[in-house]
C-alpha positions in Angstrom: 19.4 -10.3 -23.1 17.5 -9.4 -19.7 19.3 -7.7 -17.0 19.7 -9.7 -13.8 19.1 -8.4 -10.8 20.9 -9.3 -6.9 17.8 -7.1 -5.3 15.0 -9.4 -7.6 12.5 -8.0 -8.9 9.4 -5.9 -7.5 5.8 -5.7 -8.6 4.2 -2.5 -8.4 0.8 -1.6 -9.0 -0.8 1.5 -9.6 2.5 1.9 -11.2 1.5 4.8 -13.7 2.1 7.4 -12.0 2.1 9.1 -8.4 3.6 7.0 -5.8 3.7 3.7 -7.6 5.3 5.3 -10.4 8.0 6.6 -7.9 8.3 3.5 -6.0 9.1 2.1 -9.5 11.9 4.7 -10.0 13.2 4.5 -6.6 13.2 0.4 -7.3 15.0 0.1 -10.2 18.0 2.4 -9.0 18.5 0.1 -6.1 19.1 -2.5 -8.4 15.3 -4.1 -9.2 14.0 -5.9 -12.2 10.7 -4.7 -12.3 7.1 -5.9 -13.1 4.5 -2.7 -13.5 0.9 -3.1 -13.1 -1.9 -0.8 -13.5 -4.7 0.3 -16.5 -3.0 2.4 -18.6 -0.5 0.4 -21.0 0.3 3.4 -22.7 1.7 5.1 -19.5 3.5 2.3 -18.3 4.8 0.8 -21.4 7.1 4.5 -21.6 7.7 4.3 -17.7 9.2 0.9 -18.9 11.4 2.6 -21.3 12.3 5.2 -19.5 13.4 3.2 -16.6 15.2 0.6 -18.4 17.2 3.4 -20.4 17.8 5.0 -17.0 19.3 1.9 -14.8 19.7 -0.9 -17.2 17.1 -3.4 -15.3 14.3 -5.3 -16.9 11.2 -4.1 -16.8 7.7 -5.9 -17.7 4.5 -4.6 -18.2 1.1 -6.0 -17.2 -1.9 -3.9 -17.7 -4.6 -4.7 -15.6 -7.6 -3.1 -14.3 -7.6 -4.5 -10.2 -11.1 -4.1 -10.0 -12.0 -6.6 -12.6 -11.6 -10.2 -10.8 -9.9 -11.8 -14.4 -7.5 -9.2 -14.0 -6.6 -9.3 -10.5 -6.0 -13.0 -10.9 -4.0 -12.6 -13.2 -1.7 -10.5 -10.9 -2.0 -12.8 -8.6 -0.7 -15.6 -10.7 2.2 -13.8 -11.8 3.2 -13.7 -7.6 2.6 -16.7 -6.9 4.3 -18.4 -10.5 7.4 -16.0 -11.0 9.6 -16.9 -8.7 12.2 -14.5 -9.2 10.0 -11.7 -7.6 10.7 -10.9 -3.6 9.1 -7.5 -3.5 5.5 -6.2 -4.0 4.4 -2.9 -3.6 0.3 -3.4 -2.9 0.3 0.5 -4.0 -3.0 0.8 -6.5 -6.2 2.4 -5.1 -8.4 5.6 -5.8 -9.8 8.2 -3.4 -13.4 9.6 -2.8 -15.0 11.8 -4.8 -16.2 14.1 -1.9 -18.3 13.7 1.4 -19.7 10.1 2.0 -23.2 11.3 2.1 -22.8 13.0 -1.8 -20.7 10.3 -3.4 -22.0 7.9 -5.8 -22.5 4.0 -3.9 -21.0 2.3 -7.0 -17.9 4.1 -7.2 -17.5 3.1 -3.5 -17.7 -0.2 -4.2 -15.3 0.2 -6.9 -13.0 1.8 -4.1 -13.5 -1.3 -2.3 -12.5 -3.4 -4.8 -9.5 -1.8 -5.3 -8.6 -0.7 -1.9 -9.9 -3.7 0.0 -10.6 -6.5 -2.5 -7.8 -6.2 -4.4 -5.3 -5.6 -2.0 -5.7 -8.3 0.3 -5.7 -10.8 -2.9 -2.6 -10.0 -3.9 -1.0 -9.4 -0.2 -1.9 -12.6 0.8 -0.6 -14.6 -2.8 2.7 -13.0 -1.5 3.0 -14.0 1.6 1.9 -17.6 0.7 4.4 -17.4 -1.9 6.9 -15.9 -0.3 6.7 -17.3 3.1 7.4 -21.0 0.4 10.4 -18.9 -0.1 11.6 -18.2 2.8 12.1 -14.4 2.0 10.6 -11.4 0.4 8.9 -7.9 1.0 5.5 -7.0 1.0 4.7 -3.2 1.3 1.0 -2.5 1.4 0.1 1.7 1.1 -3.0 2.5 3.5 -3.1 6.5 4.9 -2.8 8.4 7.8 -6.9 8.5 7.7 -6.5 5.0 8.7 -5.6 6.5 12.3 -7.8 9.0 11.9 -10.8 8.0 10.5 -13.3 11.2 11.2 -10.5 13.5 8.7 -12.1 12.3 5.6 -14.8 10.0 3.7 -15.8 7.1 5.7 -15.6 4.6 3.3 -11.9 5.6 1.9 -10.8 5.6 5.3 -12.2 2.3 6.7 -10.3 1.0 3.4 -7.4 2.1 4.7 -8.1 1.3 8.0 -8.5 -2.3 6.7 -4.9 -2.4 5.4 -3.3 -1.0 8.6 -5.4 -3.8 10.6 -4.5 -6.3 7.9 -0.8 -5.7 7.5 -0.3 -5.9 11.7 -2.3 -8.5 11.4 -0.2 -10.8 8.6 2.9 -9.2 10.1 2.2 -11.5 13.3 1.2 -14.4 11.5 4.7 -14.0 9.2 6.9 -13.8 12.3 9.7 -15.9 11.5 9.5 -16.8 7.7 11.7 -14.4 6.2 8.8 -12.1 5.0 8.8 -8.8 5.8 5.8 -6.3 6.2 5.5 -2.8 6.1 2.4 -0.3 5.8 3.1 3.1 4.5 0.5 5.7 6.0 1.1 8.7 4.0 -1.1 11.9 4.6 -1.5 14.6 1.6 0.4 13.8 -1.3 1.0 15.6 -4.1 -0.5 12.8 -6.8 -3.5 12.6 -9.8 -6.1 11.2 -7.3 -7.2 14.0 -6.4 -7.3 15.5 -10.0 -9.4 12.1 -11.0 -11.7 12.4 -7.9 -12.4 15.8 -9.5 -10.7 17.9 -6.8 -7.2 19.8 -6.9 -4.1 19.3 -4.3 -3.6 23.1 -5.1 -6.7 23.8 -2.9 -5.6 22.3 0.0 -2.7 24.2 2.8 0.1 23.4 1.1 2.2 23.3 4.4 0.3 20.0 4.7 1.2 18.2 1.1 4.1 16.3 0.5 6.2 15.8 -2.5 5.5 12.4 -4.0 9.4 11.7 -4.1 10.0 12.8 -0.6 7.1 10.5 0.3 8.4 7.4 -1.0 11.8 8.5 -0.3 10.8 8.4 3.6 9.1 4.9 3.1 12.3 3.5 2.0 13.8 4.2 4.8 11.4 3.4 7.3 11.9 0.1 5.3 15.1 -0.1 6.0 15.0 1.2 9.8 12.6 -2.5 10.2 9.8 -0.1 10.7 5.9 -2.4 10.4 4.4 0.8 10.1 5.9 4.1 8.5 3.8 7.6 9.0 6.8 10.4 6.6 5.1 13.2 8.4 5.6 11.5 12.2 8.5 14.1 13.2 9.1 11.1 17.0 7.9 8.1 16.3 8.0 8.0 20.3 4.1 9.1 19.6 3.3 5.8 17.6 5.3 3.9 20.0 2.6 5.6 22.9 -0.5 4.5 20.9 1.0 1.0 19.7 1.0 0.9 24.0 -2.3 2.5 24.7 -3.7 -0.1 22.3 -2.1 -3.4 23.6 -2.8 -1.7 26.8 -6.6 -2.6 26.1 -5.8 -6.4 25.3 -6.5 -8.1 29.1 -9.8 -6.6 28.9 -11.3 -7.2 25.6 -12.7 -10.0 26.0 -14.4 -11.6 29.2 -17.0 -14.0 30.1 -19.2 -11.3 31.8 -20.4 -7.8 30.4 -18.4 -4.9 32.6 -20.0 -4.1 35.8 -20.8 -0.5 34.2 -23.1 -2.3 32.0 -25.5 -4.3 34.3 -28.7 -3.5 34.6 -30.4 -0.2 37.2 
């Protein structure tokens, strides 16, 4: 017999390991069947086990490589079809390899595909199908690169960059359907990626790297504080509230008929 859940259930991608596999933890003790998503079947089919043993919810797996368009459809139907799902975590991605300049142009567009691509698929099947609804979650994982582009490989961060812009973006358009938004913009986390971009997080200060667990631990709450946009290393989040203003501060003037007058011609 399959559990039921009052919280639903959430899909997870990238749900192997590292944050998606804690979000899946974190999940299921609050009560959520689950659906977990990523490449390695192996991995999540004993997550699945070891979650279901743990807090007594359901737990399916669906291996799929988000890169592959067959795949990601297939994720997407799943959204769209199961109706009993009212949380996804857009959570699967992969880092650089190094400097722009050095890395390999098809693994970037691989990182698009997952990063970009992907995520905006299955972001915006849940909000269609959710917004139907009249209810449901959608938590989309960018970086705190996406604020900060120059700290790291262009084309990582101007993926995450995307999915900051994207998420405010949907969050406006959502406004009043019962669908909530929220980016998560975590800095260094202690995860594989770096490992599988050939690198090590044991390198790196570790004054600056957070535990996976506290990571998604933080996200939660912001979650749960209403927050659109949750930075867990933000000690005031008076200083987001300043740039949110300096931003909307440049709105009247971002568009006019005529160039600036610091523009026209000597």
């Amino acid at each position: 017999m399959t559990p039921s859940s009052t919280s639903g259930t959430a899909l997870v991608t990238g749900a192997s390991a590292g944050i998606g596999a804690t979000y899946a933890d974190r999940l299921a003790r609050r009560g959520h069947n689950l659906v977990l998503v990523a490449r390695d079947a192996a991995r999540l089919s004993a997550l699945a086990e070891t979650l279901k043993a743990r807090y007594g919810v359901a737990v399916d797996v669906l291996r799929a490589d988000l890169s592959v368009a067959a795949d990601l459809r297939l994720v997407e139907k799943r959204l769209r079809e199961d109706a009993a799902i009212t949380l996804l975590v857009n959570n699967a991605g992969i880092g650089p390899k190094g400097g722009l300049l050095a890395d390999d142009i098809d693994y970037l567009d691989t990182m698009i595909a997952l990063n970009v691509t992907a995520a905006n698929r299955l972001a915006v099947a849940a909000a269609q199908a959710f917004s139907a609804r009249g209810k449901g979650t959608i938590v989309n994982i960018a970086s705190a690169v996406a604020i900060i582009p120059e700290l790291f490989n262009g084309t990582y961060s101007g993926s995450k960059a995307f999915v900051l812009a994207f998420t405010q973006a949907l969050a406006k358009e959502l406004d009043g359907t019962g669908v909530r938004l929220q980016a998560v913009l975590p800095g260094l986390t202690r995860t594989e990626i770096f490992d599988r971009a050939g690198g090590s997080i044991d390198a790196l200060d570790q004054s600056r790297v957070m535990d996976v667990s506290d990571l998604v631990d933080a996200a939660l709450a912001g979650l749960d504080q209403g927050e659109l946009v949750t930075i867990p290393s933000l000690p005031e989040r008076v200083d987001w509230e300043k740039l949110e203003a300096a931003r909307f501060a440049l709105g009247p003037n971002i568009s006019h008929n005529k160039p600036a007058a610091r523009y026209a011609a000597a």
